[in-house]
N, C-alpha and C positions, 0 to 999 in steps of 0.2 A: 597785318599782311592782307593784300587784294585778294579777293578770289578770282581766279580765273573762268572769263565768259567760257560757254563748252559749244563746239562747232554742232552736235548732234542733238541739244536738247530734249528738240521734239520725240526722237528717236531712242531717247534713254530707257536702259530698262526701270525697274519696279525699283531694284536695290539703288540706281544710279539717283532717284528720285529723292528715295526714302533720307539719302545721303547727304543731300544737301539741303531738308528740310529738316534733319538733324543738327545740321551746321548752323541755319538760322536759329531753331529754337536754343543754342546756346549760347547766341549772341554773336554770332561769328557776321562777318562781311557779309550783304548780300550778293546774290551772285546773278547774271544777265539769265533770263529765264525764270527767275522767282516774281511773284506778282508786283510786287513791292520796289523792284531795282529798277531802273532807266538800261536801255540795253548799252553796253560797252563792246570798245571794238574788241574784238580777235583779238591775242597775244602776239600772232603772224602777223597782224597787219602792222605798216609800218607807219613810223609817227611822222604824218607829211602834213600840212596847211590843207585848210577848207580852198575850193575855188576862191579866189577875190581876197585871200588872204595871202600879203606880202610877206614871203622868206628870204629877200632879200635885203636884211635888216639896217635900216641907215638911221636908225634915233631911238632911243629906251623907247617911247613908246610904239613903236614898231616891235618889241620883244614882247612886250606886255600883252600886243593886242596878238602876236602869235601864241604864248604861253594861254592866254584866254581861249583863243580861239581851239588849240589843244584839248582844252578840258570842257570846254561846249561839246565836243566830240562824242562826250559822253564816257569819257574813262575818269574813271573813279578816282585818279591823282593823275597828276604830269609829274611825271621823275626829271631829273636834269639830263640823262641821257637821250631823255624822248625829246628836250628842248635841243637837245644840242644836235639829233640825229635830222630835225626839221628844218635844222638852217639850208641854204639854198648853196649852194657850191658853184665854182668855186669860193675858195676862203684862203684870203691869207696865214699865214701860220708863227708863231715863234716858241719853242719851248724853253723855259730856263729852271735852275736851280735854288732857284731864289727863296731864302727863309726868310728874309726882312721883309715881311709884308703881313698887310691885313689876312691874305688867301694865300700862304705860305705854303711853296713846295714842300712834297713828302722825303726829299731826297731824287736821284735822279732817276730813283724806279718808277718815280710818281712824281714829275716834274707840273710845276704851273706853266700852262697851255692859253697861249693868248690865241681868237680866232679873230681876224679882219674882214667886218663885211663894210665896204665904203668908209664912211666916216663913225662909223661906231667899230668897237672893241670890246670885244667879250675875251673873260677868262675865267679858267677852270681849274682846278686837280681835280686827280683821280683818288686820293684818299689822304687821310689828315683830317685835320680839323674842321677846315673850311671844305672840302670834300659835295656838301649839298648847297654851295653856294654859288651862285653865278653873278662873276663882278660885271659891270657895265661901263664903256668911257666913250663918251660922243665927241669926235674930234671938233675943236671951234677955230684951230688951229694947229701946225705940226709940235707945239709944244705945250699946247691948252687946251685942256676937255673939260666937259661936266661927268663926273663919274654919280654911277648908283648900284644898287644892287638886288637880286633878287633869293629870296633863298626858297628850298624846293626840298620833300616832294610838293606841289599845290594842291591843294583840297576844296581851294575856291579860287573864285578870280580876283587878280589884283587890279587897283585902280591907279588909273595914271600918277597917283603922287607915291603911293608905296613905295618904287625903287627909293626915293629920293628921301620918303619921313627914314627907311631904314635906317639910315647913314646920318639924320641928322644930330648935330650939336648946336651947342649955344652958340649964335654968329655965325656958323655953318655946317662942317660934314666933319666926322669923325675922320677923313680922310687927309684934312689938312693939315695934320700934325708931320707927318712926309712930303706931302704935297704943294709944295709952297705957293704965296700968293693967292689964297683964296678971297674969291670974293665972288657976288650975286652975281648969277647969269640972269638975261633976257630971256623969261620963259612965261609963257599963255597958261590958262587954266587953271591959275591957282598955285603951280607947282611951284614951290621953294627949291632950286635948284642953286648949285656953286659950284665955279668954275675955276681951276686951279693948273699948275702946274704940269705936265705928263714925264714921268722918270723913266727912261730906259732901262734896261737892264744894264749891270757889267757884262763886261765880254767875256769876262770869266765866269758868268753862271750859263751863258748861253749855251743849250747843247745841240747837237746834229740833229736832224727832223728824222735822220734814219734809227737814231734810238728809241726814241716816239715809235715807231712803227715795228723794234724789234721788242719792245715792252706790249706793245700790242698782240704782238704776233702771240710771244710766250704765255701770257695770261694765264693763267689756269680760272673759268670761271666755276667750278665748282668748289674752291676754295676760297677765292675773292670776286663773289659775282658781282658786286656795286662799282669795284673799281676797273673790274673790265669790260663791263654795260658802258662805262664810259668812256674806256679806251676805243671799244667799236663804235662807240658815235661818234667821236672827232675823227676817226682813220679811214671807217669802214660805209662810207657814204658820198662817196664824190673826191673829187680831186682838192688837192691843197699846195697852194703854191707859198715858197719862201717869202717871207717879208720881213724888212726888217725896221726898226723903230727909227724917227730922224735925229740924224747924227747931233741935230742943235739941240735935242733937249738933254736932261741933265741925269745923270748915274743917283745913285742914293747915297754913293760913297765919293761922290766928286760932287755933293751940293756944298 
């Protein structure tokens, strides 16, 4: 667990002191104010890009160098909430039901949430298994991406080929075994990247953007605060317009 920077440091009393020099000597987090720690933003402040850093994400390495750029900030981790609360709005949106997959919906209380910025795709749930992972898929076309991925909280920065070693397999990504047609992208810097297929959803897992928002609404975050930390970053940060996948690529149950 982070410890929380305190807005009054300077101002603390004798016990407020004595408090959190008890917390370090038993090994606890440091905390912004202690000799030793890098100062960390505010709990209040919100998770937005430095000047000159792009949140309007159009390629993996555009998430990478925000995720980075996040944690240059100076906070002790990036959560996926904070990633996801920094993207730039509007965002396209699709929610589904969907359990056949690497980052499998929870069911519809906890649906897998695709967010569209340009020609990149991000998706998310709010809890399950893959819950602290954020998939990535850069469009090369309406039915072919390079997908990668990242997993979170970060405790360091990643480097441009991270998303992409995550995923790898022999000959290409763990991803191709659904994904049909994989094969090597055209990519600079090193990166082993592969380029495969894009599957829609059925139209029977897709659900209304307004249950998204009524799962949001009800939350209780004192019983489930990681998965409603995430429902308010995809909901509660800017507007979201429908979108939906192109009708030529292929279902998972119609390949």
């Amino acid at each position: 667990m982070s410890c929380r920077p305190r807005r009054a440091i300077a101002a603390a009393s004798v016990l407020g002191r004595l408090s959190v020099l008890a917390g370090l000597a038993a090994g606890g987090p440091a905390c912004a104010g202690s000799p030793d720690a890098a100062p960390a933003p505010d709990a209040a402040v919100a998770c937005a890009p430095s000047p000159g850093i792009n949140a309007s994400l159009s390629s993996i390495g555009d998430a990478v160098a925000l995720m980075n750029d996040l944690l240059a900030q100076g906070r002790p981790e990036v959560t996926l909430p904070c990633f996801v609360e920094s993207l730039a709005r509007p965002l396209g949106a699709v929610a589904v039901n969907s359990r056949f997959s690497a980052q499998p919906a929870a069911g519809p209380r906890s649906p897998r949430v695709f967010l569209f910025s340009g020609p990149l795709v991000v998706s998310v749930v709010p809890a399950g298994p893959a819950a602290e992972l954020l998939g990535l898929a850069v469009y090369v076309s309406p039915v072919r991406s390079i997908k990668a991925e990242i997993a979170f909280p970060r405790l360091a920065p990643a480097s441009p080929t991270e998303p992409h070693d995550r995923i790898a397999a022999t000959g290409g990504t763990v991803c191709g075994g659904c994904h049909r047609n994989e094969a090597a992208a055209d990519t600079a810097d090193g990166i082993h990247a592969f380029v495969s297929d894009v599957l829609r959803p059925s139209p029977a897992d897709e659900l209304p953007w307004s249950s998204v928002e009524a799962q949001a609404a009800a939350c209780d975050a004192g019983a489930e605060p990681a998965r409603c930390a995430l429902f308010d970053a995809v909901v509660g940060h800017g507007p979201l317009e429908p979108r939906a996948f192109s009708p030529d690529a292929a279902t998972i149950d119609g390949y």
